[in-house]
Backbone as CSV, one residue per row, in Angstrom:
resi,resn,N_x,N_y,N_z,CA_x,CA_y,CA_z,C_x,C_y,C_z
1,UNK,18.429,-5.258,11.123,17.184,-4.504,10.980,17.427,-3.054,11.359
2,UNK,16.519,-2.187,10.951,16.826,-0.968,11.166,15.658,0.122,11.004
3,UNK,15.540,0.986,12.225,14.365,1.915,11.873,15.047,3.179,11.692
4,UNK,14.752,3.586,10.599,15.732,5.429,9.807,14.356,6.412,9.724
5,UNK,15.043,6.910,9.402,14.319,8.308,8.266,15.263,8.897,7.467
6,UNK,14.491,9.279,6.508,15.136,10.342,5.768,14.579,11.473,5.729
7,UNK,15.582,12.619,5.195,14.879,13.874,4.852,14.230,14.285,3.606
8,UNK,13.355,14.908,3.690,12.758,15.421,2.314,11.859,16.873,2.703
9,UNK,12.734,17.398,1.858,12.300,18.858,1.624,12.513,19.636,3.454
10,UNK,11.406,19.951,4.189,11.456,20.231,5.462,10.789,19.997,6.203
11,UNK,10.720,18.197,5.965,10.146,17.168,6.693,10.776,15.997,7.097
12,UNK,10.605,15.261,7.068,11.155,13.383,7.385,10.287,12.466,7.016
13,UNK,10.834,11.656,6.674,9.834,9.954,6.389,10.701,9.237,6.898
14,UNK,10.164,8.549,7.648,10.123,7.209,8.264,10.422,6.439,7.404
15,UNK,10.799,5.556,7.724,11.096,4.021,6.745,11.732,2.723,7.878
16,UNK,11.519,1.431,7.567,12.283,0.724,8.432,12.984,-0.512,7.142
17,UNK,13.924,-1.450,7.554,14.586,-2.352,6.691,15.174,-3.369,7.230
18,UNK,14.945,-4.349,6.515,15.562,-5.757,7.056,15.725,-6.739,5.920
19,UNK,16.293,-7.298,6.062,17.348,-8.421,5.286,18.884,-8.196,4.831
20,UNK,19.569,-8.861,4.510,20.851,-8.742,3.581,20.922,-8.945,2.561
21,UNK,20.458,-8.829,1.518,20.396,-9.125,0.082,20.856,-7.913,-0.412
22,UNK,21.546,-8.008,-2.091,21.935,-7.475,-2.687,20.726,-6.573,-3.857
23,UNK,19.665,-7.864,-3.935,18.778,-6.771,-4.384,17.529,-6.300,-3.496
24,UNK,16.913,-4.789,-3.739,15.849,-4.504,-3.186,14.275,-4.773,-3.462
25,UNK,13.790,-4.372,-2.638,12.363,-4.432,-2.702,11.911,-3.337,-1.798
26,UNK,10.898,-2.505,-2.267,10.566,-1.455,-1.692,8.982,-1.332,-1.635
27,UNK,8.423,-1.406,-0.535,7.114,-1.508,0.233,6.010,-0.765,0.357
28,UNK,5.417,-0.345,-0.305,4.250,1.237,0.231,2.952,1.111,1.023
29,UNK,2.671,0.774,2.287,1.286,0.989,3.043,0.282,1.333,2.481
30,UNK,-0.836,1.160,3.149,-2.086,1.560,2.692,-2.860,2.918,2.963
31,UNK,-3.716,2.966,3.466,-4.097,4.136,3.582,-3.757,4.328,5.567
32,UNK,-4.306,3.168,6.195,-3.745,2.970,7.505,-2.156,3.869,7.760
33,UNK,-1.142,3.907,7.106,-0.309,4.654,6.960,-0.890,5.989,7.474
34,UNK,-2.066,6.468,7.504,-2.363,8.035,7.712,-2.534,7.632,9.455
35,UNK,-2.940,6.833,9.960,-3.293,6.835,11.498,-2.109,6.416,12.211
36,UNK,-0.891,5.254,11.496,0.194,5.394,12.177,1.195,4.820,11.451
37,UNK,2.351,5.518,11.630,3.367,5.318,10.833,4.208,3.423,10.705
38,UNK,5.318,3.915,10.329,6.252,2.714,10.470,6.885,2.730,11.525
39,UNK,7.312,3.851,12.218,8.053,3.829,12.790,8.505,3.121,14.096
40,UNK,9.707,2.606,14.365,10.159,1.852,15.392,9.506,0.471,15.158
41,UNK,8.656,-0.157,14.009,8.509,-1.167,13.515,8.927,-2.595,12.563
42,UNK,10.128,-2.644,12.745,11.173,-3.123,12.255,10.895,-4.349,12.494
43,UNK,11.271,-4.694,13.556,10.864,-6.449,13.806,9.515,-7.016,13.328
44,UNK,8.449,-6.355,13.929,7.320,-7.132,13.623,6.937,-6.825,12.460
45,UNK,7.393,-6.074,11.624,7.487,-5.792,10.329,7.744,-6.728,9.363
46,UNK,8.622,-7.250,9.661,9.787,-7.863,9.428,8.999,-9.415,9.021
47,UNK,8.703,-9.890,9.675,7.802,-11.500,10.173,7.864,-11.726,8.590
48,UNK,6.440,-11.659,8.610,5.995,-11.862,7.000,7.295,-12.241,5.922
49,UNK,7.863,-11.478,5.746,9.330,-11.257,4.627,10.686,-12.722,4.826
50,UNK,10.232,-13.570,5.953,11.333,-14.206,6.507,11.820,-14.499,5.482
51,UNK,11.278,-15.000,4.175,11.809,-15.858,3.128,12.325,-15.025,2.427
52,UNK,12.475,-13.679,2.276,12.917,-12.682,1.226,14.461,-12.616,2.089
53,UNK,14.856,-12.453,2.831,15.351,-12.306,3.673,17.343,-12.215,3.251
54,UNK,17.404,-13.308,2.741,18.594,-14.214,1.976,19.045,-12.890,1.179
55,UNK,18.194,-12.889,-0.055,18.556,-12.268,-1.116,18.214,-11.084,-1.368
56,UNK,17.146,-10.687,-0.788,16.794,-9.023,-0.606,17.141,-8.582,0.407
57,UNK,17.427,-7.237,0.454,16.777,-6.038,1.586,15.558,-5.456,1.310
58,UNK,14.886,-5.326,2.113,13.343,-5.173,2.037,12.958,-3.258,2.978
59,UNK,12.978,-2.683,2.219,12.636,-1.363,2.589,10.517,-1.437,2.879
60,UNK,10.368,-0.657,3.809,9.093,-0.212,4.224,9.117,1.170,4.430
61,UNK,7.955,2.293,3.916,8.210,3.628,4.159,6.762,4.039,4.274
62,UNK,6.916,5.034,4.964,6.064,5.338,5.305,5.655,7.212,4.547
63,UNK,4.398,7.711,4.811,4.668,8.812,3.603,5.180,9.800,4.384
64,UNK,5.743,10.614,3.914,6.305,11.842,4.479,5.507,12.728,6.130
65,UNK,5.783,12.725,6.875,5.206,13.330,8.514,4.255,14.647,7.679
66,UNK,5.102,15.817,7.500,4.541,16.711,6.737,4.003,16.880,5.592
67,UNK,2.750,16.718,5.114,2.110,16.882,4.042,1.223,17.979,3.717
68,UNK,1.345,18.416,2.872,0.404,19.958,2.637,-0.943,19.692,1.994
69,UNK,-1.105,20.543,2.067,-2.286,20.301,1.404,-2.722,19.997,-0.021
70,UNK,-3.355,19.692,-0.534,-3.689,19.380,-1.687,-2.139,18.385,-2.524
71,UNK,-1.767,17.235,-1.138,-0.382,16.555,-1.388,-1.143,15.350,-2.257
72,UNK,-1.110,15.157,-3.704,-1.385,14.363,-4.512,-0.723,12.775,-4.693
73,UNK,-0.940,11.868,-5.204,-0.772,11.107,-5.353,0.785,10.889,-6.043
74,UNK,0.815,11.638,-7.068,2.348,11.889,-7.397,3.015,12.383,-7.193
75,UNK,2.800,13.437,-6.364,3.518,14.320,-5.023,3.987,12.855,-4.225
76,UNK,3.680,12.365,-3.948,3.931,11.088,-3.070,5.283,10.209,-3.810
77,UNK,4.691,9.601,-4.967,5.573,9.315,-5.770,6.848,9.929,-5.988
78,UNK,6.922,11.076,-6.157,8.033,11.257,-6.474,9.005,12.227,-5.083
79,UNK,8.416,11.956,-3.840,8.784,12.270,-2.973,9.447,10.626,-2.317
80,UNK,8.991,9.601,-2.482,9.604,8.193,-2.394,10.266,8.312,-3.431
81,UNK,10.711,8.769,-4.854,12.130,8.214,-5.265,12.889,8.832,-5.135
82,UNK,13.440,10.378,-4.196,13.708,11.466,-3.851,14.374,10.201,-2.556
83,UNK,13.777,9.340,-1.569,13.849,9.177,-0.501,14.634,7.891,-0.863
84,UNK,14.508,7.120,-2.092,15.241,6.308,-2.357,16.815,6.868,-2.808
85,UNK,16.525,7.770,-3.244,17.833,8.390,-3.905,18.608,8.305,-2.696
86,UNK,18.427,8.770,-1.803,19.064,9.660,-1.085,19.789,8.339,-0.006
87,UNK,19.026,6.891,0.153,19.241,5.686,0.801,19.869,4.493,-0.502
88,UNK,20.182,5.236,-1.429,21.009,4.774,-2.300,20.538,3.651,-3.389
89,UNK,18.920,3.796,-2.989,18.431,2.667,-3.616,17.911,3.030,-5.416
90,UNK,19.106,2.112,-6.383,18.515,3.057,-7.563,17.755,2.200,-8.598
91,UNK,17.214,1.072,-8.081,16.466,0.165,-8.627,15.898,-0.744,-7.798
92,UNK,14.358,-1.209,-7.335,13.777,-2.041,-6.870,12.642,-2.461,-7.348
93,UNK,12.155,-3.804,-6.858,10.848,-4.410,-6.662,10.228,-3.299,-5.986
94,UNK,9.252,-3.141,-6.461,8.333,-2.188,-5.897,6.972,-2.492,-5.430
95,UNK,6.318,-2.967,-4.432,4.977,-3.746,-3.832,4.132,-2.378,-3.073
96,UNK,3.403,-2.318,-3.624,2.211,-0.979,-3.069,0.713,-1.622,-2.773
97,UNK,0.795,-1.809,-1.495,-0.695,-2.042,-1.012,-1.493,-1.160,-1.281
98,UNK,-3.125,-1.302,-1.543,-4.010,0.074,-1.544,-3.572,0.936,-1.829
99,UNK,-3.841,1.967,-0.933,-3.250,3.387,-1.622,-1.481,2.818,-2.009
100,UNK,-1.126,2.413,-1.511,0.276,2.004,-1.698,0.625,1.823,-2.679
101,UNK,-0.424,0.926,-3.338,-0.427,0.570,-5.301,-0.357,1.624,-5.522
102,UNK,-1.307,2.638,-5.679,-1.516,3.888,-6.139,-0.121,4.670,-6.485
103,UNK,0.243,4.326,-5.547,1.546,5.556,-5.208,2.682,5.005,-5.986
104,UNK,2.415,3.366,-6.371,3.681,2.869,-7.064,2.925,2.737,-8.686
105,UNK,2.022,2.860,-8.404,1.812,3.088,-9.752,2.403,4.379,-10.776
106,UNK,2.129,5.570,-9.735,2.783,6.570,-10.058,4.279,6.814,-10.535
107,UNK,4.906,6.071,-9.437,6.220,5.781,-9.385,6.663,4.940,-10.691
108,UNK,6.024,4.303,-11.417,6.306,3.052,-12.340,6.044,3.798,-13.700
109,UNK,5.338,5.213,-13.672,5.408,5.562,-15.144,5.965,7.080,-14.866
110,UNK,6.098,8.022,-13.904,7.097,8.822,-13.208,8.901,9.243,-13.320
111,UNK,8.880,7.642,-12.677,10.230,7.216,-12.123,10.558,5.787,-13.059
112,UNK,10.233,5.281,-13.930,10.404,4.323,-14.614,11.885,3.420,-14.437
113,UNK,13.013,4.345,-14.762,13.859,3.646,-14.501,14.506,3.311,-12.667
114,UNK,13.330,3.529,-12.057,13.999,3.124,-10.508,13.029,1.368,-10.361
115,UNK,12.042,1.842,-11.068,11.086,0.525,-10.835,11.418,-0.744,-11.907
116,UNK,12.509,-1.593,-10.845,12.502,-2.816,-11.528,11.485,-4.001,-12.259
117,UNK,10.390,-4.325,-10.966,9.250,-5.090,-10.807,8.141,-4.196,-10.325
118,UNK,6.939,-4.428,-10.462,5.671,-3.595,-9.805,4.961,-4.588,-9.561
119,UNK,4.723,-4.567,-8.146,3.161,-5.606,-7.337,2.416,-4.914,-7.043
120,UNK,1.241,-4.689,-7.879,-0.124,-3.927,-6.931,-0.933,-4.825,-6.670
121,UNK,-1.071,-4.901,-5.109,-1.806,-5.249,-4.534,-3.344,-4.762,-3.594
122,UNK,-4.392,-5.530,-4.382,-5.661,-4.789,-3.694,-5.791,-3.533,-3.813
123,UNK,-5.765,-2.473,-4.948,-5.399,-1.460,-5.536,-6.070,-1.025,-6.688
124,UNK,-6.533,0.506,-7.113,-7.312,0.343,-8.133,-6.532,1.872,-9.055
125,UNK,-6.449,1.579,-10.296,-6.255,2.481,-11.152,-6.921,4.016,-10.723
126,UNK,-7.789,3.935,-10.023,-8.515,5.956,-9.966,-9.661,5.524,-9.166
127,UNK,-10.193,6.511,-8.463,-11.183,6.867,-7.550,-12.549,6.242,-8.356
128,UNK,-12.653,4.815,-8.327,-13.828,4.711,-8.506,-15.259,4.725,-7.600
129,UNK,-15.834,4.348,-8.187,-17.640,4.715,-7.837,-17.448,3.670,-5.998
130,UNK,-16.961,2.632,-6.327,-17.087,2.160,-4.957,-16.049,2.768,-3.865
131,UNK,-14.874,2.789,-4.441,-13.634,3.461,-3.655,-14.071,4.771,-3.231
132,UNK,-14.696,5.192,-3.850,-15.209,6.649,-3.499,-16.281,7.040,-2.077
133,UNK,-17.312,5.733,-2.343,-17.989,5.895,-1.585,-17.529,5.618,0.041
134,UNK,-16.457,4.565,-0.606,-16.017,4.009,0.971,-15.269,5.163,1.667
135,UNK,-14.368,5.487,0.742,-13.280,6.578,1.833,-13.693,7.689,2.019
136,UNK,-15.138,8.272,1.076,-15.583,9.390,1.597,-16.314,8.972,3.105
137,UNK,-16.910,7.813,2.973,-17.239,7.319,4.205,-16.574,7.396,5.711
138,UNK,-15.317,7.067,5.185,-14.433,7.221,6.402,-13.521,8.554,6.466
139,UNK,-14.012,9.105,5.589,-13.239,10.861,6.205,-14.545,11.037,6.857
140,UNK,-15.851,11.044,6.666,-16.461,11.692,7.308,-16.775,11.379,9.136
141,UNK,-15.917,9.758,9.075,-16.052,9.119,10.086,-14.969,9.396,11.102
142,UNK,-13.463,10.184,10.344,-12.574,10.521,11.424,-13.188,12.092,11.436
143,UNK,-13.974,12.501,10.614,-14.156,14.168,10.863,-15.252,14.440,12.129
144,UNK,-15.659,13.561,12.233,-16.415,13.572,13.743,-15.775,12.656,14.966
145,UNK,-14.748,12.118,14.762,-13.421,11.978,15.893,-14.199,10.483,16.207
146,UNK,-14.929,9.834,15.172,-15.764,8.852,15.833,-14.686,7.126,15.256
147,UNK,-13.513,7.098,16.119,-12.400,6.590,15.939,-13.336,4.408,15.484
148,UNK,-13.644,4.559,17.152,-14.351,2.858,16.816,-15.187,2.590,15.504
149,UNK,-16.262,3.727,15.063,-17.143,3.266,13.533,-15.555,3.115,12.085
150,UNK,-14.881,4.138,12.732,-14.112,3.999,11.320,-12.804,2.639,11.439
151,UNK,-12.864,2.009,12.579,-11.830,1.047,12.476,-12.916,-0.120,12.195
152,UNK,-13.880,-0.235,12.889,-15.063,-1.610,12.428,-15.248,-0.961,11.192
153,UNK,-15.945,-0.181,10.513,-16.290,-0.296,9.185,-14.697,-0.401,7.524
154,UNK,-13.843,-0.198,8.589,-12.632,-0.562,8.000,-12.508,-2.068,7.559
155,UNK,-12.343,-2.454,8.942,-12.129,-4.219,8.678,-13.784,-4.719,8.009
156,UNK,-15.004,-4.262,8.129,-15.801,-4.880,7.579,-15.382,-4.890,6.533
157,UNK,-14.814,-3.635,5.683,-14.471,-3.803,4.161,-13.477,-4.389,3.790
158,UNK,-12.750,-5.176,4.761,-11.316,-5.181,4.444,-11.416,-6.912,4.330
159,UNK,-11.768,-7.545,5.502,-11.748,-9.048,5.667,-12.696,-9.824,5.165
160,UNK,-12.538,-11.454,4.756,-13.619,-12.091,4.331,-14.495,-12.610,5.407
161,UNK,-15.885,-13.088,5.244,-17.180,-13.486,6.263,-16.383,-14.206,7.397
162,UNK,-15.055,-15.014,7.154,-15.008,-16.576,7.637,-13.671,-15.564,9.184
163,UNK,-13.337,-14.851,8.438,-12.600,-13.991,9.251,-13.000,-12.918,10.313
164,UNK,-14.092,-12.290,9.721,-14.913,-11.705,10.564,-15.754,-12.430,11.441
165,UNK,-16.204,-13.442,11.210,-17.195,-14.291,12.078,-16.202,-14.475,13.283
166,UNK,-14.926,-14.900,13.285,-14.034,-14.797,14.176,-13.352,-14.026,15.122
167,UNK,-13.546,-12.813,14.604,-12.379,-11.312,15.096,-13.367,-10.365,15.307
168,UNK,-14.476,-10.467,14.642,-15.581,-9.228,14.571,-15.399,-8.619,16.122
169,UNK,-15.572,-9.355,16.944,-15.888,-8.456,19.005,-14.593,-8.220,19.229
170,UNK,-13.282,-8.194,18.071,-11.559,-7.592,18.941,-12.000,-6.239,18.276
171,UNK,-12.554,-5.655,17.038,-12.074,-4.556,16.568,-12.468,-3.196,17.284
172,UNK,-13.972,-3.666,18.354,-13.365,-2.227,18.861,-12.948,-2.034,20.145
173,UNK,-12.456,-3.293,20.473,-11.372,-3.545,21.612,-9.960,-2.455,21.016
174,UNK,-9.728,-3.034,19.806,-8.436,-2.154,19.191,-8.513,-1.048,19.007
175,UNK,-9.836,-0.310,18.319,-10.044,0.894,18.117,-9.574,1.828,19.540
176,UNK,-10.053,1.135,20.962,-9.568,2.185,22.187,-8.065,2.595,21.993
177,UNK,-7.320,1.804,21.781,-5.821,1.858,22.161,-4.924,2.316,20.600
178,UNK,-5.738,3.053,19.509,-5.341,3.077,18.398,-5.622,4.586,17.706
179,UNK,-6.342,5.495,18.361,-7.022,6.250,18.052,-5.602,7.428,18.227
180,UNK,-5.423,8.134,16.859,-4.256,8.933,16.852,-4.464,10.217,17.217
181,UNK,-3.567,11.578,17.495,-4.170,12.376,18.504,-4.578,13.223,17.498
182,UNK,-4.485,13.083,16.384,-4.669,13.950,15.113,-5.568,13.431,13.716
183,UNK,-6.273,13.559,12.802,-6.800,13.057,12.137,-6.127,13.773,10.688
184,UNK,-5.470,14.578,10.848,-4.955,15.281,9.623,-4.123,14.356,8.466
185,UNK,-3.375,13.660,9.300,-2.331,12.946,8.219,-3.500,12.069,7.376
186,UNK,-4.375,11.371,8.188,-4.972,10.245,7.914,-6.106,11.348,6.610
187,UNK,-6.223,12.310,6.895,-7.030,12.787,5.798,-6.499,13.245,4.342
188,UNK,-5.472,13.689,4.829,-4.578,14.469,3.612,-4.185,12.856,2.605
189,UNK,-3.788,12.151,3.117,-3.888,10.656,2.411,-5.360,10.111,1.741
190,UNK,-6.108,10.421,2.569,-7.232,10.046,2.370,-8.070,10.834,0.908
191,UNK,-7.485,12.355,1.107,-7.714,12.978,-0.037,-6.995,13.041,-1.172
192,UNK,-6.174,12.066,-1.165,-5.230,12.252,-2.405,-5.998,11.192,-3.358
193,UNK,-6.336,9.659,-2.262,-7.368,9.100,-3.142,-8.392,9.176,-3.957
194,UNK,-8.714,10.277,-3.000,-10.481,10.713,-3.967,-10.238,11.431,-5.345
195,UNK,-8.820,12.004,-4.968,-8.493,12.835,-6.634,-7.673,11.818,-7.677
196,UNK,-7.412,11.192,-6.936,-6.824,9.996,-7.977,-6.821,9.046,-9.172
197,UNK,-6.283,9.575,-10.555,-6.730,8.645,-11.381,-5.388,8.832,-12.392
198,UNK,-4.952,7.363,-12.468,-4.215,6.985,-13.380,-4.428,5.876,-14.631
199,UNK,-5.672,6.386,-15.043,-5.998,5.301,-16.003,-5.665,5.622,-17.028
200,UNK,-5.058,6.892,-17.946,-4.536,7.060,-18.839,-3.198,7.074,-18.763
201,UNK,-2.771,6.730,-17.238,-0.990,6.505,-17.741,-0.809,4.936,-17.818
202,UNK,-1.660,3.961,-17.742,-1.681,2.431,-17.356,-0.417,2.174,-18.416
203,UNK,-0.984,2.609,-19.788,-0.101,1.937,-20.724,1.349,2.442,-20.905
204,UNK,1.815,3.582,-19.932,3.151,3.995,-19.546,4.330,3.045,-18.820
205,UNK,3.324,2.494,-18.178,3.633,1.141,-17.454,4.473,-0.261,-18.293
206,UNK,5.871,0.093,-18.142,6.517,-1.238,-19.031,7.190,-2.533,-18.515
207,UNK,7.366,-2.059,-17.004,7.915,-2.895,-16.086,7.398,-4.748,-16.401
208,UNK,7.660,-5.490,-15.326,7.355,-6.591,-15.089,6.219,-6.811,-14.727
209,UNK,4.813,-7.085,-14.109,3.933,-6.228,-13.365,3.058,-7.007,-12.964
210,UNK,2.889,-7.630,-11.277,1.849,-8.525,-10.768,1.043,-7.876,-10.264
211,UNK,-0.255,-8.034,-10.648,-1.806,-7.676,-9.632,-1.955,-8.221,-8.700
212,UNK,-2.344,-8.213,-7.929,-3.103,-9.917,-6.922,-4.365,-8.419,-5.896
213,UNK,-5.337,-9.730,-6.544,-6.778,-8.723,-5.615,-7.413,-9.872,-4.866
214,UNK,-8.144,-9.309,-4.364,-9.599,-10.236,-3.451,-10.534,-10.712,-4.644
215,UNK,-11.343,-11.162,-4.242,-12.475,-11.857,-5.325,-13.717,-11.037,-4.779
216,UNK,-13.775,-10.539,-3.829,-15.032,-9.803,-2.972,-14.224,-8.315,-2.206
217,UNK,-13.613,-7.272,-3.335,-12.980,-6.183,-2.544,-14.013,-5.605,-2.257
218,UNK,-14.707,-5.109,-1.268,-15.899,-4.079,-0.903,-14.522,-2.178,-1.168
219,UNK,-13.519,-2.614,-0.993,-12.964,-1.681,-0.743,-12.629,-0.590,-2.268
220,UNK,-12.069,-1.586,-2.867,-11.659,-0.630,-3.672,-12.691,-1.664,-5.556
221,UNK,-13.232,-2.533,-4.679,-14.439,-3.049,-6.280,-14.188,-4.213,-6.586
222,UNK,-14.410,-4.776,-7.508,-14.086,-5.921,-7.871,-13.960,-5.502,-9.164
223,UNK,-14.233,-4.803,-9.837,-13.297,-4.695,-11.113,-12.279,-3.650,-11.274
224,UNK,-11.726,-3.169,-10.090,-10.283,-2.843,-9.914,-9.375,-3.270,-10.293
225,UNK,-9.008,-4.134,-10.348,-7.793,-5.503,-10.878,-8.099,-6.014,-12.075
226,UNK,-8.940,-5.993,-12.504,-9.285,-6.299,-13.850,-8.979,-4.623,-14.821
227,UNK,-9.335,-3.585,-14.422,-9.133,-2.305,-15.045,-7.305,-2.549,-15.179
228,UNK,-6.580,-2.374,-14.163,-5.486,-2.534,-14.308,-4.659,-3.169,-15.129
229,UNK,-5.479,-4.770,-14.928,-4.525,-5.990,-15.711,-5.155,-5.415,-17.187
230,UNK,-5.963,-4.855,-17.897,-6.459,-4.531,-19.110,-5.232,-3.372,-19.563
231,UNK,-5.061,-2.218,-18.434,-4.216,-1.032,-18.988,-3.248,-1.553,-18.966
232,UNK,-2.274,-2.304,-17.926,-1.007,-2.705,-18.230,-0.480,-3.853,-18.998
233,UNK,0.066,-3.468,-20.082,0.552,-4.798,-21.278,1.493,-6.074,-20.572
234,UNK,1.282,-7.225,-20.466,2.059,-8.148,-20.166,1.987,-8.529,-18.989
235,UNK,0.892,-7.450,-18.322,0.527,-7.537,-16.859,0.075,-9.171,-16.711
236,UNK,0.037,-9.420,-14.896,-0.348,-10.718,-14.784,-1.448,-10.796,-13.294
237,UNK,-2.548,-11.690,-13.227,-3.160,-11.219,-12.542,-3.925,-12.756,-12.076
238,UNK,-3.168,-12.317,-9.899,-4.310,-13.964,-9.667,-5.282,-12.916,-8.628
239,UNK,-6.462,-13.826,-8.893,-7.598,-13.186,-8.141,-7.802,-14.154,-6.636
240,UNK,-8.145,-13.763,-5.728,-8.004,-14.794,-4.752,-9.550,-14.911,-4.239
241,UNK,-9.875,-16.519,-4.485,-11.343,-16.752,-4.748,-11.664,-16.627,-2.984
242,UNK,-13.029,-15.832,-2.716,-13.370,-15.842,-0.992,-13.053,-14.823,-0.415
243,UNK,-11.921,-14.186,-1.030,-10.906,-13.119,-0.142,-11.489,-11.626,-0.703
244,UNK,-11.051,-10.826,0.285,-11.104,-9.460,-0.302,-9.947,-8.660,-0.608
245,UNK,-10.371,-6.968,0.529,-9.468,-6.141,0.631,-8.026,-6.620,1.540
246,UNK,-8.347,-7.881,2.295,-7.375,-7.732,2.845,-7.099,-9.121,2.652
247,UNK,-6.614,-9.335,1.620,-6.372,-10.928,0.859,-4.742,-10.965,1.146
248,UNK,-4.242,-10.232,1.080,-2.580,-9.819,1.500,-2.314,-10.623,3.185
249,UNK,-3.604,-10.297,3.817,-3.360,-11.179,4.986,-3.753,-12.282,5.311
250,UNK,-4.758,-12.595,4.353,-5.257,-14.181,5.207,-4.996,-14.977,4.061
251,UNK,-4.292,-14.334,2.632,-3.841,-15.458,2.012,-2.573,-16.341,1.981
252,UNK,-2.570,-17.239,2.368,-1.727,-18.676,3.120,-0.183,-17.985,2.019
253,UNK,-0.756,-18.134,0.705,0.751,-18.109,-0.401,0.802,-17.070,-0.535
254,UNK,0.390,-15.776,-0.594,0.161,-14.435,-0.942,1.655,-13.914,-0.807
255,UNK,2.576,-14.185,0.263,3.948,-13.803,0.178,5.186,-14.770,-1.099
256,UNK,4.647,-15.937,-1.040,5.217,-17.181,-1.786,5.191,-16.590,-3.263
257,UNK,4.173,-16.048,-3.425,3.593,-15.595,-4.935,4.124,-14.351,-5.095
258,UNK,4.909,-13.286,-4.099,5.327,-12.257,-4.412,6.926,-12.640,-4.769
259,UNK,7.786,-13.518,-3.880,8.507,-13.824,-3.915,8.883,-14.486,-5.644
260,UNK,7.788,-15.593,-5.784,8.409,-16.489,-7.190,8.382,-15.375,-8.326
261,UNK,6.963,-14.232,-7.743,7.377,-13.383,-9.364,8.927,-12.020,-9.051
262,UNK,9.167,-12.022,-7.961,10.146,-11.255,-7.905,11.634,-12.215,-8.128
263,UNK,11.585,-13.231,-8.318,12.378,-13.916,-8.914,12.327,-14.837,-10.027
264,UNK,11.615,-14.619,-10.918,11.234,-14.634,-12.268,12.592,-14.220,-12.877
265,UNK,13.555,-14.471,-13.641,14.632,-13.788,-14.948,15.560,-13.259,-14.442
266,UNK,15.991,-14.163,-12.662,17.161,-14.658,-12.516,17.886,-14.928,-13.300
């Protein structure tokens, strides 16, 4: 296992990696990425992936420390295959949570020949009407430093009823011990979303290409994943009945299912 960085431009990104495999897979965070990095997260990182383990190396990155302003969505993109270059990686599985999709989406009609496979997960083609409302919601919620509303109204959007009925009185137990000393990164991410739209490059998209959404995303819609699986040809798409934004975590197979399509034409 291993926690690096690389350089880019006259900054650093973070990244961490684990397994021995010959082929890759390369990871992109969500928007959470803006409040705290990867860094020194290697092991517990790691958990989830046990089964990839064998045959992949499994890269996680995090976005660049320094971001300027008006740092776009494909600014991102092509600052991760800049970061792959440079860690030698010249073809992977590519899995982009939330904004993470976003960013590999970019990457997949961009950078075409680095992107072997594409998983977007819980992810939406462009700043829609609901996505919009939510994350304008929560810039306005770190712009008044009001750390606990924006981590509870996070997970409200994020988890299903059966999960929250459970965890609801930890989140702003967590919010004390989580609150970053800066709100900038978390915004400049935050604003790349709101400008975001790749619905006229969908059909650029030639790769291999799994969706997997919630059945109830408050986050980014429920016809997010359906816009997608429509723009991308050959695309494939399971919806996970109950679940939402954060179906990536409480779904039992959700790793099983990344795995069988990343080994598809063995």
């Amino acid at each position: 296992m291993k926690n690096g960085q690389v350089r880019i431009g006259n900054t650093e990104m973070y990244y961490v990696s684990f397994g021995r495999g010959s082929r890759h897979i390369v990871v992109l965070p969500g928007l959470s990425d803006g409040l705290a990095t990867v860094k020194g997260k290697a092991v517990i990182l790691s958990l989830p992936y046990r089964k990839f383990l064998k045959d992949y190396t499994v890269y996680m990155f995090s976005r660049k420390n320094d971001m300027p302003q008006g740092y776009t969505m494909e600014d991102m993109a092509d600052d991760q295959a800049r970061a792959m270059e440079l860690l030698g990686i010249r073809k992977a599985g590519v899995l982009g949570v939330s904004q993470g999709g976003m960013i590999a989406q970019c990457m997949a009609y961009r950078h075409p020949e680095m992107v072997e496979k594409l998983i977007l997960v819980c992810t939406a083609a462009d700043a829609n009407d609901t996505l919009r409302s939510v994350v304008s919601a929560w810039v306005e919620m770190a712009g008044r430093g009001d750390h606990t509303a924006l981590m509870v109204d996070t997970a409200e959007k994020m988890y299903s009823d059966r999960y929250l009925k459970k965890n609801r009185k930890i989140f702003p137990l967590v919010a004390r011990f989580t609150k970053p000393a800066s709100y900038d990164r978390f915004m400049r991410n935050a604003y790349a979303i709101l400008h975001f739209d790749a619905r006229d490059h969908l059909s650029e998209i030639t790769c291999p290409t799994c969706i997997l959404a919630g059945e109830n995303d408050l986050t980014v819609g429920n016809d997010a994943a359906y816009t997608l699986h429509r723009g991308i040809a050959g695309s494939t798409l399971h919806v996970y009945e109950s679940l939402g934004h954060g179906a990536f975590e409480e779904a039992g197979d959700f790793y099983d299912r990344v795995l069988t399509f990343l080994n598809q034409g063995i």
